[in-house]
N, C-alpha and C positions, 0 to 999 in steps of 0.2 A: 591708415586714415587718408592718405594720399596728398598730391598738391595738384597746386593748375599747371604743372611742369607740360608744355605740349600745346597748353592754350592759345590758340590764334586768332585773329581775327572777331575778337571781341567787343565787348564795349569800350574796353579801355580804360574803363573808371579809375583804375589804381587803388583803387581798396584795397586790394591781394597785397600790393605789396607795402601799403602805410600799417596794413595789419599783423605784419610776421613780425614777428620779435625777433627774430635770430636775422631779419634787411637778407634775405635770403633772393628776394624778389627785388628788380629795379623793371620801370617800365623804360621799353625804346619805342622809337620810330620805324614802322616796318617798314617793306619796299612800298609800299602801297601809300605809305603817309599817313598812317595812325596809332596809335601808340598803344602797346600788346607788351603783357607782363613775359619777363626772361628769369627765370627760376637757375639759379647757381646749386647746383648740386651738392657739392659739399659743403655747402652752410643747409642744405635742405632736411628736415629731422622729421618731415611727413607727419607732421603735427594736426593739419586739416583744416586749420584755422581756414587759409584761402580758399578753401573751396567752400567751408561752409557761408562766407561773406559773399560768394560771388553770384551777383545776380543773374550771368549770362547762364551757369549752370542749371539753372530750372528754369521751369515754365512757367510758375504760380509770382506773384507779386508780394510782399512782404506788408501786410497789412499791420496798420498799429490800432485794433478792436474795430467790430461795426458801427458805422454811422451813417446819419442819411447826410449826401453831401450836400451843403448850403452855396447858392451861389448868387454872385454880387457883380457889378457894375460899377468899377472903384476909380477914383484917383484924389492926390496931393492936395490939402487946401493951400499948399505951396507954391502960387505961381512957379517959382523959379524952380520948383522941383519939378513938378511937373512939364513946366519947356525942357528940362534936359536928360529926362530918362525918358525910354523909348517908348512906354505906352503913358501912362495913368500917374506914376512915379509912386505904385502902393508897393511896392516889391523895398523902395527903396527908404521909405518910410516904416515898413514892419522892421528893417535891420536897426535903424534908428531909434527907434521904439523901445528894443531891447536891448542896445548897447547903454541905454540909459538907464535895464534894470540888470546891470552888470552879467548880461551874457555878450561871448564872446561871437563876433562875426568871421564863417568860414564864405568867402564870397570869390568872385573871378574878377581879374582886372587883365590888362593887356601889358604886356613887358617889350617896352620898344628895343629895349638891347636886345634881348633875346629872342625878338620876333615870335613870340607864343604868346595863347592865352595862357596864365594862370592862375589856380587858388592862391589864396592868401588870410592872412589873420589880421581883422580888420580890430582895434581896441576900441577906439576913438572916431568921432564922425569924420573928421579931418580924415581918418585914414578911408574910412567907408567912403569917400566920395572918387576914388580911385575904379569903384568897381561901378557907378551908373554906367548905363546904356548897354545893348546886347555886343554878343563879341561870338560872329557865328565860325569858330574855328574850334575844334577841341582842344580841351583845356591841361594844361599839368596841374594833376593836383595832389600828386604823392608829399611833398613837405608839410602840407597845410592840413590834409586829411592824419597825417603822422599825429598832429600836435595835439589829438583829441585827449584829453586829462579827464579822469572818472570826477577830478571835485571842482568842476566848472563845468557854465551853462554857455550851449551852443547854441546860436542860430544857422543851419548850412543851408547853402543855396548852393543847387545845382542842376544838369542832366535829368532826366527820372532816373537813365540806368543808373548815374553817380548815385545819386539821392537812394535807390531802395539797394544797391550794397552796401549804403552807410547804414541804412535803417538794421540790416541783418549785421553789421556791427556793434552798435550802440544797442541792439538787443542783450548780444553776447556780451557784451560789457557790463552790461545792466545799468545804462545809462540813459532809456527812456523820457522818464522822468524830468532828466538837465538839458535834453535835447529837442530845439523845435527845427521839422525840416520843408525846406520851400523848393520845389519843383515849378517847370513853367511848359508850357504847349513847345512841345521841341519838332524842328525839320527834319533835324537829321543835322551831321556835321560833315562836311566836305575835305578832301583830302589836304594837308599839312604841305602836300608837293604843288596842287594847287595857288595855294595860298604863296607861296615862295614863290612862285612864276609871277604873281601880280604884285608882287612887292618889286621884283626884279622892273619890270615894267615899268611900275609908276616911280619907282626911283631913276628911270632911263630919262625922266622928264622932268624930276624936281631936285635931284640929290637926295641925302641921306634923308630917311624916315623919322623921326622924332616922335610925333603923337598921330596918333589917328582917331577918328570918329566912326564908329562904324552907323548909327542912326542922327537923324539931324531935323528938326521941326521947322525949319528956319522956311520950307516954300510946303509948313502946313503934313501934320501925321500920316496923311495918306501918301505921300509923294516922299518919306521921309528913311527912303532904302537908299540911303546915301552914303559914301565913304567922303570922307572928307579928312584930306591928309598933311600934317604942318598948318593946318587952319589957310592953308592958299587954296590947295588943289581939292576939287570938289565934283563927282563923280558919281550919279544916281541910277540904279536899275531901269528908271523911265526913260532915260536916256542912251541904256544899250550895256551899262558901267560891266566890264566882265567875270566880275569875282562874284554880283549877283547874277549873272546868264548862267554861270557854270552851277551857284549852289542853288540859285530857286528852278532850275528844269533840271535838278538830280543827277547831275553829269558824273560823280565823282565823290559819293556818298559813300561813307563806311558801310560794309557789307551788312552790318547785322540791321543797319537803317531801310535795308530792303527788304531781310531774309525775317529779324528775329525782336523787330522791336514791338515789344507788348504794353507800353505807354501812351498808347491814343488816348482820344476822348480825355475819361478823367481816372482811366485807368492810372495809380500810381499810391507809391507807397509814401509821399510826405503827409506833413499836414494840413497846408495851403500848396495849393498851385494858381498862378499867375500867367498872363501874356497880353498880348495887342485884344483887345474886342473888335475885331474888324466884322463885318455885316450890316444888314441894313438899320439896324437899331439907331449906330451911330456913324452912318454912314456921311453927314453931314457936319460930324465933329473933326477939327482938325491941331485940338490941344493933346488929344491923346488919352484914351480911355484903358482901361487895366481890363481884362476880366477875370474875377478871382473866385478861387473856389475854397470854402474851407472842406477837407477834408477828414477829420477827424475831432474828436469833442474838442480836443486840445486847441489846434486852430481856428476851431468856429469862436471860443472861449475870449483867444486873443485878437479876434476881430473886429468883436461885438466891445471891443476894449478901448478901440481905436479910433471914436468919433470923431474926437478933438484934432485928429492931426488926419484924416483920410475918410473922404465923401463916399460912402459905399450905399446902390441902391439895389434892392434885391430882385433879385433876374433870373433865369430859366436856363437847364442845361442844352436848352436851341440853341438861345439869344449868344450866350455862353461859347458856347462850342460851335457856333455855327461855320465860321471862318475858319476853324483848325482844323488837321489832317484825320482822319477816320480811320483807315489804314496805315499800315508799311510806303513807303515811298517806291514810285516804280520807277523800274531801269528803264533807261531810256535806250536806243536802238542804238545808240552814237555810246555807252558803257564802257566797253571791252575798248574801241579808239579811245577814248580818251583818256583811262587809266593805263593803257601802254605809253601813252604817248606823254605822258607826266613825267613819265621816268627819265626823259630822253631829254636832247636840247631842242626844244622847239618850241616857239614860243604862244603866246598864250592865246595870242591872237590869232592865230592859224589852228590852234586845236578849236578855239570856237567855231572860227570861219566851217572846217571842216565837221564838224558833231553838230554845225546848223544844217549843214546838207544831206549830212547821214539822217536827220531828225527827220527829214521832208519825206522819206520813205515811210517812215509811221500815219503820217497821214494822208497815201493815198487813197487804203478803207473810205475811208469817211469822206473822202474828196471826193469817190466816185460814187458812193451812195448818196451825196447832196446831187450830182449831176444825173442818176439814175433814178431819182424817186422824189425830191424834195423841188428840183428846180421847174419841173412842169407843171407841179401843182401852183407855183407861185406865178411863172406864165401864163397858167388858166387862170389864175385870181386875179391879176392885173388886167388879162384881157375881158374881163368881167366885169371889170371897176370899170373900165373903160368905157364899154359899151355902155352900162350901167349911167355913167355921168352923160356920153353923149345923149342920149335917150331922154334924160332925165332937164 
């Protein structure tokens, strides 16, 4: 039957190893700063289990039946929900939703001891409020994904790649049925050694970390790629902030986020998927808008459920998708520097300073085709207007 003994450089999900029954599998942190199953041989019994869960193995998506996807324009009739989750607050209102019709929440929240994201098993809203707002780092989720029990009803939120190995899980289980799953428009996840360098950093200037924020409304949705750390220190990508330089221009992305990610668009195996609606639609809204997609009967089912607690208006997979990634994420020229140079002591400022000037070589193409083709036609147009006005 075989195992993932060998597997590298994968998604990471940790399915493989929440799924062996013999803990054969523990995920680590490779050199690279992403988390890759390590298979123990002698507890290994080549059962097959992980490979048949794992979604990096194939090509195809783990579908749950045909549907046509519906899709929506959502957020919280919850003011205060909605200021504090990062788009719309429907992601965070569906968990809510159904902790109240006694299923259980598998969701991501941020562990300041441990400096990682993690899953976690949320019972109580009290505890689900641990997991608003996005948290762009890869997640641990081998404890939480373990805890799956065939006579209780799940709600999981994750990844696409998390989400459609748990879907080829819960197949194998034959727990369909007690499981609803929510995926959201994903970048990609940036490297774990990254992230350790900018905590380094901002700890160089506050002391010890306690809480973070990773999204904040507070100067309005659009401007709202802020880290904001101990509620003093507050730190926006509009402003230069470097943990967004490095993850939004791809400096430092898991390999398969370049090579092997087959979750665009609405490519994906949950039931609902979620994210920001950024484009022009609502490009003058700055409370934060959701755009949600049902997915499958099942989550169009529990949508169309949800009047009472979430504003949903029906919308287009343009409107929808307009703003989200279409492809793979591209390496940037500055790649190969800046994944060496993570490993090493050097700090985080000087890998950007330097992968900003590596970058400037990408766009001399384009720098010299504005100046060879673009810029004398706009010479002629201005001296056109010119004459034109004098004339006139």
């Amino acid at each position: 039957m075989g195992s993932i003994l060998g597997t590298k450089n994968c998604y990471g999900c940790g399915v493989c190893a929440a799924s062996c029954k013999k803990h054969a599998i523990r995920m680590i942190i490779n050199p690279d700063g992403f988390y890759q199953p390590e298979v123990n041989e002698n507890l290994c019994i080549n059962c097959g289990v992980c490979v048949d869960v794992c979604s990096f193995q194939t090509e195809d998506i783990k579908q749950n039946g045909l549907f046509d996807a519906e899709y929506f324009a959502g957020w919280s009739h919850d003011k205060d929900v909605r200021h504090k989750c990062s788009s719309g607050g429907v992601g965070f209102e569906i968990a809510r939703y159904l902790l109240e019709k006694d299923y259980v929440a598998i969701v991501c929240g941020y562990n300041s001891s441990e400096r990682r994201a993690k899953h976690f098993l949320a019972n109580t809203i009290d505890e689900l409020k641990a997991s608003v707002g996005s948290k762009y780092i890869q997640s641990n989720t081998y404890y939480a994904f373990s805890q799956l029990q065939s006579e209780k009803k799940y709600l999981v939120v994750g990844t696409p790649c998390q989400i459609d190995s748990i879907r080829r899980w819960v197949k194998r289980m034959k727990m369909d049925d007690s499981v609803i799953l929510m995926d959201f428009f994903c970048h990609g996840v940036p490297s774990l050694l990254m992230w350790d360098k900018y905590l380094a950093k901002v700890e160089g200037k506050i002391g010890r970390i306690d809480n973070i924020v990773w999204r904040d409304k507070e100067a309005g949705w659009h401007d709202s790629w802020v880290m904001k750390v101990n509620g003093c220190y507050v730190s926006r990508f509009s402003q230069g902030d470097l943990f967004y330089r490095m993850f939004l221009k791809n400096r430092c992305l898991a390999k398969p986020c370049y090579d092997k990610c087959k979750f665009k668009g609405i490519n994906s195996a949950a039931d609902i998927r979620i994210g920001d609606l950024w484009g022009r639609e609502y490009a003058k809204n700055e409370e934060g808008v959701s755009g949600v997609v049902g997915l499958t009967k099942k989550g169009a089912s529990l949508l169309a459920e949800m009047s009472k607690v979430i504003h949903l208006e029906a919308s287009s997979t343009e409107i929808v998708c307009e703003s989200q990634m279409k492809s793979c994420a591209i390496r940037p020229l500055s790649y190969r520097y800046v994944m060496r140079n993570l490993r090493i002591n050097k700090p985080l400022s000087e890998i950007d300073r330097n992968a900003s000037f590596i970058e400037m070589f990408e766009e001399i193409p384009s720098t010299i085709k504005y100046y060879a083709f673009c810029l004398p036609v706009k010479i002629k147009d201005t001296v056109k207007k010119i004459i034109r006005d004098t004339v006139q």
